[in-house]
C-alpha positions in Angstrom: -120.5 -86.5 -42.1 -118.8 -83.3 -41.0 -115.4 -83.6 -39.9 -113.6 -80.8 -37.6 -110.5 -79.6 -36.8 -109.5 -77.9 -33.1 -106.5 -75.8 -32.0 -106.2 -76.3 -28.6 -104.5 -74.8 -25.5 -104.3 -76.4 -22.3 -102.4 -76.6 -18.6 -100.6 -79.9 -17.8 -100.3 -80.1 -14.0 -103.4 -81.2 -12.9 -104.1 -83.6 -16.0 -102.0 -87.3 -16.9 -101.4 -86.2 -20.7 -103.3 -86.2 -24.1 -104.7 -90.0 -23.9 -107.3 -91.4 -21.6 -105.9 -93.2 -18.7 -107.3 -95.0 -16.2 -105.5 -92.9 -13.4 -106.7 -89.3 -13.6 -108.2 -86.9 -15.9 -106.8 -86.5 -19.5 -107.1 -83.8 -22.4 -108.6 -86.2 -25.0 -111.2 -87.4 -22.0 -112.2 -83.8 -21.2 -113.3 -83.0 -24.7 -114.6 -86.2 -25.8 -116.7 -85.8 -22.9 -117.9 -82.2 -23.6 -118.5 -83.3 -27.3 -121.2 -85.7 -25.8 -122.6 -82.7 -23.6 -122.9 -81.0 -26.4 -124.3 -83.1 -29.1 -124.8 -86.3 -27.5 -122.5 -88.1 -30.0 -119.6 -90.5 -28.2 -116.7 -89.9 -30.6 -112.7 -90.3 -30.3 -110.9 -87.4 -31.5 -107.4 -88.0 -33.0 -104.8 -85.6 -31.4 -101.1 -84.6 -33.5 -99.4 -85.5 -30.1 -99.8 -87.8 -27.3 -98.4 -84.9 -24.6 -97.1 -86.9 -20.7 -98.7 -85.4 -17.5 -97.8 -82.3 -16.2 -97.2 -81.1 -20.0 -98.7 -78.6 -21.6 -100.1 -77.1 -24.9 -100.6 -73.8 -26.7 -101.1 -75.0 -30.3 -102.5 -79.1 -30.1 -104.4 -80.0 -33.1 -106.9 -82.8 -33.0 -109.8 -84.0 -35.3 -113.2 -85.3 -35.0 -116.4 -86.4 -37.1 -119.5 -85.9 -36.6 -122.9 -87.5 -37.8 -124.5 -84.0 -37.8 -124.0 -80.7 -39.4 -122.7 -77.7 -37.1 -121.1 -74.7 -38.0 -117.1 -74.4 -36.4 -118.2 -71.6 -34.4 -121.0 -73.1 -33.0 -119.1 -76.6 -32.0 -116.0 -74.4 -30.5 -118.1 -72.0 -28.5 -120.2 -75.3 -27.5 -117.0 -77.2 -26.4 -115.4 -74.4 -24.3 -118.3 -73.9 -22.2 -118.8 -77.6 -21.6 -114.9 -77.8 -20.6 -115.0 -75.4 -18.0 -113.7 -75.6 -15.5 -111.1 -78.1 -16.9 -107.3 -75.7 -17.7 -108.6 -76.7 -21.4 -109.2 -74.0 -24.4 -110.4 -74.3 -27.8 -108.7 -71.8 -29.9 -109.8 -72.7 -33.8 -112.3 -75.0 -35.2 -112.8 -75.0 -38.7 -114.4 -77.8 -40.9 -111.5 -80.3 -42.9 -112.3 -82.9 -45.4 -112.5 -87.0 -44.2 -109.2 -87.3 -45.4 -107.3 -84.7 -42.9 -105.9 -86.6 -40.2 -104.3 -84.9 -37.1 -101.5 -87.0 -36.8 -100.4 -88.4 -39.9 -101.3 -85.0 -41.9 -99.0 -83.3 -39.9 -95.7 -82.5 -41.2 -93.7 -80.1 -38.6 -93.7 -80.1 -34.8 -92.4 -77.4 -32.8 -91.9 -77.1 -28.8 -90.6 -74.3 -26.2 -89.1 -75.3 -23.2 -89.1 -72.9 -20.4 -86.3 -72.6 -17.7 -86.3 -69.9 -14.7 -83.2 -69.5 -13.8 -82.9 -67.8 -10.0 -82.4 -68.6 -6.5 -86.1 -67.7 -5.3 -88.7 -70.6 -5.3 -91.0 -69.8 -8.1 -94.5 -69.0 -7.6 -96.5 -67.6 -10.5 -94.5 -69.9 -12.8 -95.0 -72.8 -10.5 -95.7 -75.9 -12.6 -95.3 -73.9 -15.4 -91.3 -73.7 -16.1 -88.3 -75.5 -14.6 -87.1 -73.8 -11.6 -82.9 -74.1 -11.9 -80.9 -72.4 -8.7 -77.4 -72.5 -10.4 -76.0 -69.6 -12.8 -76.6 -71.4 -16.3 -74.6 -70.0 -19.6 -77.0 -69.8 -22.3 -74.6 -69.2 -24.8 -72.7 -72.2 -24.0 -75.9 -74.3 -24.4 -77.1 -72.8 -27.5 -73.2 -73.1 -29.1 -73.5 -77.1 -27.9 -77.0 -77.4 -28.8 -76.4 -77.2 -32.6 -74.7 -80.3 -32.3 -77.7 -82.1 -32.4 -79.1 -80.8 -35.2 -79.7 -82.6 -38.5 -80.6 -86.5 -38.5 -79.0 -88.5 -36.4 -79.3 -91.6 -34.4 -81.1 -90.2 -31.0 -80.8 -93.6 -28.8 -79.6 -91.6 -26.5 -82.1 -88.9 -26.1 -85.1 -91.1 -26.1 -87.1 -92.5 -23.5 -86.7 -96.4 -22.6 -90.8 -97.2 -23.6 -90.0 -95.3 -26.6 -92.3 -97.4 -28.9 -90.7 -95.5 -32.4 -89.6 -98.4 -35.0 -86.6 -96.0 -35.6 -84.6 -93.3 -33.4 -83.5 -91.6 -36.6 -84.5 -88.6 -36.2 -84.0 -85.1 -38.1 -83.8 -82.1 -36.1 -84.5 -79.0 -38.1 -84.5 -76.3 -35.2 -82.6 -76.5 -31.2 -82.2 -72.6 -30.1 -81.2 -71.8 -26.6 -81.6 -67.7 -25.6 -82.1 -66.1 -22.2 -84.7 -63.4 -21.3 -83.6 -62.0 -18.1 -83.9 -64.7 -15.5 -85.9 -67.0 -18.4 -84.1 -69.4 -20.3 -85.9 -70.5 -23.5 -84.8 -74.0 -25.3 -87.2 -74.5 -28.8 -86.8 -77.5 -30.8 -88.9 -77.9 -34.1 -88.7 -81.5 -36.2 -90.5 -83.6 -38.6 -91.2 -85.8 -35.7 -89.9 -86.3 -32.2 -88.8 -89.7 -30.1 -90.9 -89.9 -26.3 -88.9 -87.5 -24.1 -86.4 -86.2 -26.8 -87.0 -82.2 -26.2 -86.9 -83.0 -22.3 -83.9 -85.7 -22.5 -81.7 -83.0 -24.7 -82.7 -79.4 -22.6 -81.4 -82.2 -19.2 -78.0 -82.9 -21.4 -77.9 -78.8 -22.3 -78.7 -77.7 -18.4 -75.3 -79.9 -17.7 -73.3 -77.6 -20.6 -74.8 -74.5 -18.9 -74.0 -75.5 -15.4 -70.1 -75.9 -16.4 -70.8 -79.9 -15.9 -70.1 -80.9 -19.2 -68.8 -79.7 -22.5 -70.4 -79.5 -25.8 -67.5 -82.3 -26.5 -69.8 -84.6 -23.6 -72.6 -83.7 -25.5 -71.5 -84.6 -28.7 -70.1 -87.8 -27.0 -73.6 -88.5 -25.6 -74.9 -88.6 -29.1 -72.5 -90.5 -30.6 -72.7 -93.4 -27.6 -76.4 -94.5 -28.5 -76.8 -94.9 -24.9 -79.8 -93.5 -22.5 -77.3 -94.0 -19.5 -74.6 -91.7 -20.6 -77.0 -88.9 -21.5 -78.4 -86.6 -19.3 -81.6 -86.7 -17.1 -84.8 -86.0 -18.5 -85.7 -81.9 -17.8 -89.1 -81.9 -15.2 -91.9 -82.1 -17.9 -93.9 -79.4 -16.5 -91.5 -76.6 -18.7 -92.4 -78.3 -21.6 -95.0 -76.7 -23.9 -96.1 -78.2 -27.5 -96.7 -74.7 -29.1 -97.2 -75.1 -33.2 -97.8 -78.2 -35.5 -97.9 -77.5 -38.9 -99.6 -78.5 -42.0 -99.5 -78.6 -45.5 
């Protein structure tokens, strides 16, 4: 039995995340359903990442089986025509032994948070980054940000439906730089809590709007309290861009 592996790419805002839901159209329900267009086989496919709505994706990984024999090229040409006209890509497929598993082989994630920071309404970045009107120092973020890196206790920083066992956490990688009017926040760990990377770019907008200090920050942290950290950044700047493997 021939199992796969996919890199895909894919646009948030019009889907309700990786997992099928009973609410609206999801990234796992998309390809599971061109897989059976396809090849007529009803599979599940395993994703790295369970990604909310509105988020989105440049790198996902995600594995499959099937019972019949096709060549990666032929199954990731067959799936992106039977997506269309779903805002979902295959990038890579390439053929992995029984034992790979997307999620539990995986060993590194890494995100990009995007932030446009200007008066004007956004419109060919609408959806696609967080649109913040007041003058944020990236500097000061990025100087405050490296606070949280390391492993620490992240109660604060996690969401309340959080289902982890632990909220140890080790954070390898939390940059902040600006590009003209774009702010860039990209976090890489050996795992992430639900609504960490949004939950700590919301605590860094506050150090970059003059609103807190990287000693409120660091006070955050220490508290283990969701209430005393900041809000949660809109999740449509969110992008899950690499996971890596051994």
């Amino acid at each position: 039995m021939p199992c796969y592996r996919i890199t895909i790419e894919y646009d948030g805002r019009d889907l309700v995340g990786w997992q099928r839901q009973k609410n609206g159209p999801s990234v796992q329900q998309h390809i599971e359903e061109a897989i059976f267009d396809f090849c007529g086989e009803e599979v599940r496919i395993q994703g790295a990442g369970r990604t909310d709505a509105g988020v989105h994706a440049l790198g996902q990984v995600a594995n499959f089986a099937l019972t019949s024999n096709r060549k990666p090229q032929v199954v990731m040409n067959a799936l992106n025509q039977h997506l269309k006209p779903a805002p979902i890509a295959i990038l890579e497929c390439e053929e992995v032994g029984e034992e790979f598993c997307a999620r539990f082989s995986a060993i590194k994630w890494h995100y990009l948070y995007r932030i446009i920071n200007r008066r004007a309404p956004l419109t060919v970045d609408a959806g696609l980054a967080w649109l913040v009107k007041r003058e944020l120092d990236a500097d000061a973020m990025n100087e405050a940000a490296q606070i949280l890196i390391g492993r620490h206790d992240f109660t604060s920083f996690r969401a309340a439906a959080c289902q982890a066992k632990s909220p140890m956490r080790t954070l390898e990688r939390l940059v902040v730089e600006r590009k003209g009017e774009e702010i860039q926040v990209r976090a890489s760990a050996i795992s992430f809590l639900h609504n960490q990377v949004r939950s700590m770019v919301g605590s860094l907008s506050l150090v970059g709007t003059g609103q807190w200090a990287r000693e409120d920050l660091a006070a955050a942290l220490e508290v283990k309290d969701r209430q005393r950290a900041g809000p949660n950044a809109p999740p449509y700047g969110l992008y899950l861009t690499r996971v890596d493997y051994d």
